[in-house]
N, C-alpha and C positions, 0 to 999 in steps of 0.2 A: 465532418462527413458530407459527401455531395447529398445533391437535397433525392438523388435515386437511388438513395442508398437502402435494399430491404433488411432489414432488421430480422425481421422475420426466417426468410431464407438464411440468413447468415448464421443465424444460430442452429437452423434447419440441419444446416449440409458444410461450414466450416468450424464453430465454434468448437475447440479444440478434437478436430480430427485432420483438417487439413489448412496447409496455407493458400493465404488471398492477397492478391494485391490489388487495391481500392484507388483507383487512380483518382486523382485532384478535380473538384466541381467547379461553377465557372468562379466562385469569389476567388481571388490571388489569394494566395498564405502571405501573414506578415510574419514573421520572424517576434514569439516574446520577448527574446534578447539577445541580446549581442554578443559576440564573440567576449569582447572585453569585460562585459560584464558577466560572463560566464566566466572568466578566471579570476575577476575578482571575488568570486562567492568562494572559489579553488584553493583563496589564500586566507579564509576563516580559520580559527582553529575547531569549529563546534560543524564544518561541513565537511563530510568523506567527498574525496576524490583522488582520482587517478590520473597518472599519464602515463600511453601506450606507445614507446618508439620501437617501431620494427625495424630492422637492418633485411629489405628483401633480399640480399645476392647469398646471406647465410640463412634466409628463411630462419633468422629467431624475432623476438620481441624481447623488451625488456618493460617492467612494472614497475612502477613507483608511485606511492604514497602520496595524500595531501596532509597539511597544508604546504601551499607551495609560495616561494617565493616571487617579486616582479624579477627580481637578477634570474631566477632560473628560466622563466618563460621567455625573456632576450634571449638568452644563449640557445633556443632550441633552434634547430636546421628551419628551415622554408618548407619541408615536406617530410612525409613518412612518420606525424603521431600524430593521437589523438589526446585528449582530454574530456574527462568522465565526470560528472557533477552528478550526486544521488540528492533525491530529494529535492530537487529546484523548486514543485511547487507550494514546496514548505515556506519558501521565503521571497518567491515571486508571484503576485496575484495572476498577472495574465498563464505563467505555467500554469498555474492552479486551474486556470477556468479552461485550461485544454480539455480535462476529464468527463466535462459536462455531456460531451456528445455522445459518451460511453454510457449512456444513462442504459440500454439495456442491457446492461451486464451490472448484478447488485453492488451496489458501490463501495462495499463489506469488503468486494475482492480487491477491487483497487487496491495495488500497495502504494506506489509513489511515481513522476516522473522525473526518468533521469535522463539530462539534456550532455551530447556529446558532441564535440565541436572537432573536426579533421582537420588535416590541411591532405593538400593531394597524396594520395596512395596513402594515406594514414587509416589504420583497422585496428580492428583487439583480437584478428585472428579466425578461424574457422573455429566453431562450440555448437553448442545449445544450455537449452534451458530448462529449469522444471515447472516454469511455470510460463502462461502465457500471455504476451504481448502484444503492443500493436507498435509500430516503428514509423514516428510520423517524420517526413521527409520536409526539411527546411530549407537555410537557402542552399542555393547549390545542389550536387546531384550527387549519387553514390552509385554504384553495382553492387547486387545483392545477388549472392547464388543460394540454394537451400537444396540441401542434400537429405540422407536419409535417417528414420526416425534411431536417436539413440537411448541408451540407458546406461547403468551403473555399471554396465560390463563391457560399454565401448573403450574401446582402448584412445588412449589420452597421451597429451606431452604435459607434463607439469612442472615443468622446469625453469619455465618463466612466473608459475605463479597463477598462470590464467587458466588452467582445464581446458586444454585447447584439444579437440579433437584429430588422432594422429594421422588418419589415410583418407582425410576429406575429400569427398565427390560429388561436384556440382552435379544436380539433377535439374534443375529451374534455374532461368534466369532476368533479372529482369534491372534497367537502368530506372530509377525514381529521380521524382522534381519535385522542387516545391509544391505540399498540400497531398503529394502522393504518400498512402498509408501500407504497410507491407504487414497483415495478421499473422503471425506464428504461434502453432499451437504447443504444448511444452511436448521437449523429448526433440524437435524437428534443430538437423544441424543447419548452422548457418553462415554466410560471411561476405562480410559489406565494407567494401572498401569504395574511403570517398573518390569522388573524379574533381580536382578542384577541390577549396577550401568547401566544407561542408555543415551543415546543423543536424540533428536528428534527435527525436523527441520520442524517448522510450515508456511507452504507459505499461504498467506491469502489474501482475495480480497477483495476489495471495494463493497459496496452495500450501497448507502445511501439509507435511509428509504424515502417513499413516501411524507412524514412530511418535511420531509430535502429539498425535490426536491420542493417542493410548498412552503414553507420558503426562500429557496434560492435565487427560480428566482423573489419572491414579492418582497425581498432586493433588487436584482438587478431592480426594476420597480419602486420602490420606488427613486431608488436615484433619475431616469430623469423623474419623473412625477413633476411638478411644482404645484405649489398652484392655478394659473391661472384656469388650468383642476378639473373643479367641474362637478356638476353632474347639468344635465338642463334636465327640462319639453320638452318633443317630443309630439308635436300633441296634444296639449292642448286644453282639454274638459272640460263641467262640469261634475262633477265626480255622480255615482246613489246617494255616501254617501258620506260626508266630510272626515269620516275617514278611505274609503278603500283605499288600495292600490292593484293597477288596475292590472290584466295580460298585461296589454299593457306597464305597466313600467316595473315591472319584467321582462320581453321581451326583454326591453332596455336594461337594465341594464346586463342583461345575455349576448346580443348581445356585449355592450361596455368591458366587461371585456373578453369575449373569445379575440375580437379584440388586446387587450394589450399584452394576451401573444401567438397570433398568428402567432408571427413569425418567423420561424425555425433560424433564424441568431443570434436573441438573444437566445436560446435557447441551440444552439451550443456551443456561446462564452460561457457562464454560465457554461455550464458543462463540458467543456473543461478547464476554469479554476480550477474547482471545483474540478476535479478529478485530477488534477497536483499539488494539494496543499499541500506541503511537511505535511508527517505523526509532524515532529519535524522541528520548522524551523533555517535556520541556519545564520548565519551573513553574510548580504553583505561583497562582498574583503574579508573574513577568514573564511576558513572553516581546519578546523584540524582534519581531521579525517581519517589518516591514512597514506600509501604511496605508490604507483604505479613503483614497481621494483626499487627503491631511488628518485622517482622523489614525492619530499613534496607536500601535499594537499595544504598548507597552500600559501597565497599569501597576499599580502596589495599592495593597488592603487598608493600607493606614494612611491614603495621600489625602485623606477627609474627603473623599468623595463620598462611594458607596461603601456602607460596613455593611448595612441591615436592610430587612424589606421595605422599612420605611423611606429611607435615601432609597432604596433600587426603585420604588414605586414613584418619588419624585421625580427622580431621573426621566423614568421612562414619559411621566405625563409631562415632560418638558420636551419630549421630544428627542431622547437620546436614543439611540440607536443600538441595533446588536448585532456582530460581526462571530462568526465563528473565527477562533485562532487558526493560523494556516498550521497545518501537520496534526490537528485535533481531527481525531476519529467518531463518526459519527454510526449507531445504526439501532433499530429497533426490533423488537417483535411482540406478537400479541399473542395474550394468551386466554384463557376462557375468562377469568376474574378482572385481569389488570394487565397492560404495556407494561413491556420492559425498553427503558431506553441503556442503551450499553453506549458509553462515553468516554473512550481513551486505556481501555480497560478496567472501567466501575460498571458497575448494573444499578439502574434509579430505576425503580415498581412505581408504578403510574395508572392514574384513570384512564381508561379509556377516553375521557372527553379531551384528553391531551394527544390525541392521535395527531391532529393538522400542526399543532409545534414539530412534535415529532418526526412527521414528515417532510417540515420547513428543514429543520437542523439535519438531518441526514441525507440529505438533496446535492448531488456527488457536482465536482467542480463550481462550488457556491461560494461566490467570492463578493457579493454585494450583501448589504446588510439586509436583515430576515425584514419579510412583508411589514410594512405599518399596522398593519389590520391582525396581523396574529399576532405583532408586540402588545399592542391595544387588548388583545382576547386578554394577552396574560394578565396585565396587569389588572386587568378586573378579575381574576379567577389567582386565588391564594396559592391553591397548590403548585401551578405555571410560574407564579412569580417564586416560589421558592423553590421551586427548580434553577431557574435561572440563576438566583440568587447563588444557589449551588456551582453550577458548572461555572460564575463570573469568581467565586473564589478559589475554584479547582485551577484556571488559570487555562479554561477551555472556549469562552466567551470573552470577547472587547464589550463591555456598554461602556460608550461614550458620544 
């Protein structure tokens, strides 16, 4: 973000009601990566991506699937697609630390960044989104047009695959360069076609759907509601008919179900786990996705390092160190008795005196290993160490 950038205002008067375009402050943008090494993430079997080639003179596109071949990426033309990489900073540190300057927006919404590489005239087409973005501009330059707000009843081409919006109308325009940022709030259509070979760095947020949030927490009511709890006659009358059913049950019954999900504790846990629930999930004890200045992601429970608090406690007073896994979900909240920390979709209940870990670990594009002085806190204080001890077994923590 340039260093005039108001925070404040933006959330004031853009954050999701209209789009901004944030033009570049004076540091240069580097590019996290490269072209090349964006398709070799493309040719994983454990990384989704796409590739977008339009044929413009028939105005269609066509979609395909990853993992992809090197023979396929030779054969493609010099212009007219793109390639789609989800998740990059699950497996790249510097993507990761794009997020950080997002810090006022809670980092709960953060869902992932997906890095998309063009070649000239290469797009994924005029859309939108349900959710909202920021679309950081890398090397090379793109044209962005943004038309008007849609929803579930704009009319659509889906014929390629992509929910392309059918009678797109440029209302805004605008050419981006490197470091230049373009905010879109969800619902706003859009379409950005590169000029030249292009990078663009999509940061995107969570928004579960109203569906999702009433699905969720009936799952979650469901599991502890027991067979026992039926439904029983209140204030039993002779009814005027056999076969009405009375405003004095529906009353009940309205009355009994607000009561179920009336209470902000389960309501919290739910979405707390919900939004910490890795986009990709990863192996308990192995996560291999990458490395931390030569310190390996990768660990196993049984390599005789750490099993117990006793090894985590040497560890640490030796000066090992603790890295969050990249694609591990962090976030907390406090309640009048005790923190809840929510990790990957778990919920840990916590002292309050664990607030400043708490806040280490949930600290959005955090790609260096946690302060020395809060490692230090833990290890003197039982409860923090077996936390930790915790999340390095769940396979959400590197100490090494």
């Amino acid at each position: 973000m340039p260093a005039d950038f108001d925070r404040q205002r933006f959330l004031r008067d853009y954050w999701q009601k209209k789009p901004l375009l944030i033009r570049a402050g004076e540091l240069p943008f580097v590019d996290p990566i490269t072209p090349e090494e964006l398709a070799g993430l493309a040719c994983e079997q454990d990384i989704e991506s796409r590739l977008i080639q339009v044929n413009a003179a028939q105005d269609t596109w066509q979609l395909r699937s990853g993992p992809f071949t090197e023979a396929e990426f030779e054969s493609l033309p010099q212009t007219h697609y793109s390639l789609l990489v989800q998740a990059v900073d699950h497996w790249v540190d510097e993507v990761s630390a794009l997020v950080a300057d997002f810090d006022f927006i809670p980092s709960w919404r953060i869902d992932d960044v997906m890095v998309s590489y063009a070649t000239d005239s290469g797009n994924v087409g005029p859309h939108f989104d349900y959710y909202d973005v920021f679309l950081i501009q890398g090397m090379g330059q793109k044209r962005w047009q943004t038309g008007a707000m849609c929803n579930s009843m704009t009319p659509r081409r889906d014929e390629s695959g992509l929910r392309l919006v059918k009678d797109f109308q440029p209302e805004q325009e605008w050419i981006v360069g490197p470091g230049d940022i373009l905010y879109l709030p969800p619902g706003v259509s859009h379409y950005g076609v590169a000029i030249g070979n292009s990078m663009t760095y999509s940061v995107g947020f969570r928004a579960p759907s109203e569906a999702d949030i009433v699905s969720g927490l009936a799952d979650q009511l469901l599991d502890e509601l027991t067979e026992d709890q039926r439904y029983v006659d209140v204030n039993a009358q002779l009814p005027l008919h056999p076969g009405e059913i009375s405003a004095d049950v529906v009353r009940h019954l309205h009355e009994r179900v607000l009561s179920m999900i009336a209470n902000p504790e389960q309501i919290r846990r739910w979405f707390g786990k919900t939004m910490t629930t890795p986009k990709y999930q990863h192996d308990e004890h192995s996560a291999c996705c990458g490395s931390h200045d030569g310190h390996d992601y990768g660990h196993e429970q049984d390599d005789g390092g750490i099993s117990d608090i006793i090894s985590l406690r040497d560890a640490l007073g030796d000066g090992a160190e603790v890295f969050k896994v990249p694609g591990s979900r962090y976030a907390y909240a406090l309640a009048d008795t005790q923190a809840e920390l929510y990790v990957d979709g778990e919920c840990y209940r916590c002292n309050w005196r664990l607030l400043t870990l708490l806040q280490a670990l949930s600290t959005p594009g955090h790609t260096e290993a946690l302060d020395p002085d809060v490692v230090s806190a833990c290890n003197a204080d039982e409860e923090a160490a077996e936390l930790l001890l915790t999340l390095y077994n769940r396979g959400s923590l590197i100490i090494g």
